[in-house]
C-alpha positions, 0 to 999 in steps of 0.5 A, a space after each residue: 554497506 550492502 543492502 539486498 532489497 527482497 520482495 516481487 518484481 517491481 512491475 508487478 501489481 499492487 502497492 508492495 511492487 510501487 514501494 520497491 519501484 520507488 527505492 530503484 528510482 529514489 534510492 541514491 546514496 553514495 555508501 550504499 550498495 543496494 541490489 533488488 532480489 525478486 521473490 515473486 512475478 506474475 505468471 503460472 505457479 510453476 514460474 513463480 515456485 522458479 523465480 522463488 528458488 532462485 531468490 533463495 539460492 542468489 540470497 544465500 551467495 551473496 551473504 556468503 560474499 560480504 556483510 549484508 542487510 536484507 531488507 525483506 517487504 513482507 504481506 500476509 499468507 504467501 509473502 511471508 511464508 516465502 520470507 520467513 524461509 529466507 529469514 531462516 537461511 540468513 538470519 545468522 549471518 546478515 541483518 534482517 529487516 522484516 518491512 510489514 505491508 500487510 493490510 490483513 495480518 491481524 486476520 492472518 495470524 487469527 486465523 492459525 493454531 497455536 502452534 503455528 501463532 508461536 512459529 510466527 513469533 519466532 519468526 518475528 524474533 529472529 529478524 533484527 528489525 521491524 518496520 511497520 507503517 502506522 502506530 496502530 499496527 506498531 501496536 499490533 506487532 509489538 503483541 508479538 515480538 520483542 524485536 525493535 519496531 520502527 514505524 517508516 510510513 509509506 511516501 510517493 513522489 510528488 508532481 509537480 503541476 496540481 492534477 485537480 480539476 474543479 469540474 472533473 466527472 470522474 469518483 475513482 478508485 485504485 487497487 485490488 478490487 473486492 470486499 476487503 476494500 469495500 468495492 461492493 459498498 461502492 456499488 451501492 453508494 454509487 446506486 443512491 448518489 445516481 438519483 441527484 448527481 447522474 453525470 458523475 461516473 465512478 470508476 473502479 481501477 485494479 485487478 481481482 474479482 472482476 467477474 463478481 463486481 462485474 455481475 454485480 453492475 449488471 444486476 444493479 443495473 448501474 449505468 454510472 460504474 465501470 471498471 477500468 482495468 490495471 493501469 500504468 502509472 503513466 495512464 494513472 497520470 491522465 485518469 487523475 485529470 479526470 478525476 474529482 475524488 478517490 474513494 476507498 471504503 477498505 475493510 482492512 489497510 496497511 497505508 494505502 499507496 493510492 491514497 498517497 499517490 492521489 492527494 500528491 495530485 491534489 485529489 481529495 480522498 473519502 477513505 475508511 479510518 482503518 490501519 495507517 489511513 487517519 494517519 494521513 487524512 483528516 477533516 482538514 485534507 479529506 473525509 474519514 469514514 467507517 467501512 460497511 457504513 453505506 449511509 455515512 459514505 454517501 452523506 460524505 460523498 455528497 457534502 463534497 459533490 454539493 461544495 466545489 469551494 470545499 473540494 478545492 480546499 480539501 486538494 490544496 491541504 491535500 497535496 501540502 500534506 503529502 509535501 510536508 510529511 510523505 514526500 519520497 526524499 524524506 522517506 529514503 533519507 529516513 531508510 539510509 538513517 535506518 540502515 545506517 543505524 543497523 550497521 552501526 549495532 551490528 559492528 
């Protein structure tokens, strides 16, 4: 069986790039032949529209050589333009796997003419498979399209010493920094929690609009936030033993690979209740809340910072949660059953 893995280059950033890492490093079966296609890498337009054209063209030679399944990792705007032409190119001689990341796709599709709404259907129609990550968003796409919907939510490796540490400093955040993941609503708990907990600093980790969260520091004068940058995984490893939680008060998700990555550590996580999110934290494992609501985040912030034997609670069941029901073996061994079952419907 082959399988041609489509999406951005694995080192690049965001969470898409982590997951197709994932498969490289953890994707180990015998009657498989997987080989990865890279549709997008960081650099100008003009090496990006390159690295795309030469994606479609080695796609259509392999699926002239052999029967192939292309597993397509899909996002909102541009990611699915660029794999809805790969669709198009191959649908009718190799299986198709649409795997939805998008955090915002609902916003996405909304926003189009009706004309386009029934193109993106169709697009939908024409692939043999779709994976999503949550019901909610099973729920979603199900509005759509009458092709199969399987729901293979997102799995981390797990490490195996515990990172958590009681007297750690540090309230973090990993991911593209804005207003989709509340990184302003941040500032603004960030601005109340000073008042009775000065020595904590949060931390925002990621790209994108840094130059408006930065101006936005100076002009709360806030002492106690800082933004530290795109980090390896390996550097990820070290800021974790400094950290006491992971906030991310998102607008909108898909399942949030550093919410994963982060209770696998044994980090405790206040997030909102968006997209995947409440399938993974609870009130026994961290603290759910809603987006936009600057009280609520603060009240949960501060319950965790007064109540050290809860922080740790929080990170045992944390960490358990991850190995019993995210763990990277089982969700590889949940995509070669998939794959497995595609190829036995296709023959």
């Amino acid at each position: 069986m082959k399988v041609i893995v489509v999406g951005p280059d694995s080192e690049a950033k965001g969470g898409i790039a982590t997951v197709i890492r994932n498969f490289e490093t953890y994707f180990n079966y015998n009657d498989v032949e997987m080989t990865f296609l890279t549709t997008w890498q960081e650099g100008s337009k003009w090496l990006r529209l390159k690295q795309a054209w030469r994606s479609f063209r080695e796609l259509r030679r392999e699926i002239k050589k052999q029967k192939t399944i292309i597993h397509l990792h899909v996002a909102q705007d541009g990611s699915f333009y660029r794999k809805a032409i790969l669709l198009l190119a191959s649908y009718k001689k190799a299986t198709v796997i649409m795997h939805m990341h998008a955090s915002q796709f609902d916003v996405f599709y909304k926003k189009q003419n009706n004309w386009m709404k029934k193109w993106i259907r169709s697009i939908f129609n024409k692939a043999n498979s779709i994976v999503v990550l949550s019901e909610e968003w099973r729920e979603f796409y199900e509005q759509l399209t009458e092709t199969p919907i399987t729901i293979i939510a997102n799995a981390v490796p797990i490490p195996e010493v515990d990172l958590y540490q009681k007297n750690a400093k540090k309230i973090v955040t990993f991911g593209r920094i804005g207003h989709r993941k509340g990184s302003f609503d941040i500032l603004q708990v960030a601005k109340q929690i000073y008042t009775k907990h000065p020595d904590y600093q949060f931390v925002l980790y990621g790209d994108g609009e840094i130059e408006k969260t930065q101006h936005e520091i100076e002009r709360m004068n806030l002492s106690n936030v800082t933004l530290g940058g795109w980090i390896t995984d390996s550097e990820k490893m070290e800021v974790l033993r400094e950290s006491i939680i992971h906030l991310l008060p998102s607008y909108h998700e898909g399942l949030p690979m550093a919410i994963l990555e982060t209770m696998a550590s044994g980090i405790p996580n206040i997030a909102s209740r968006v997209g995947g999110i409440p399938q993974v934290i609870t009130e026994q494992n961290g603290r759910l809340v809603d987006a936009g609501d600057i009280s609520l985040i603060t009240e949960a912030l501060e319950e965790l910072l007064n109540d050290a034997e809860k922080r740790k609670l929080l990170s045992q069941n944390a960490r358990e949660t991850i190995f019993e029901r995210f763990s990277i073996e089982a969700y590889m061994q949940q995509w070669h059953d998939h794959y497995q079952n595609l190829e036995r419907v296709r023959l």
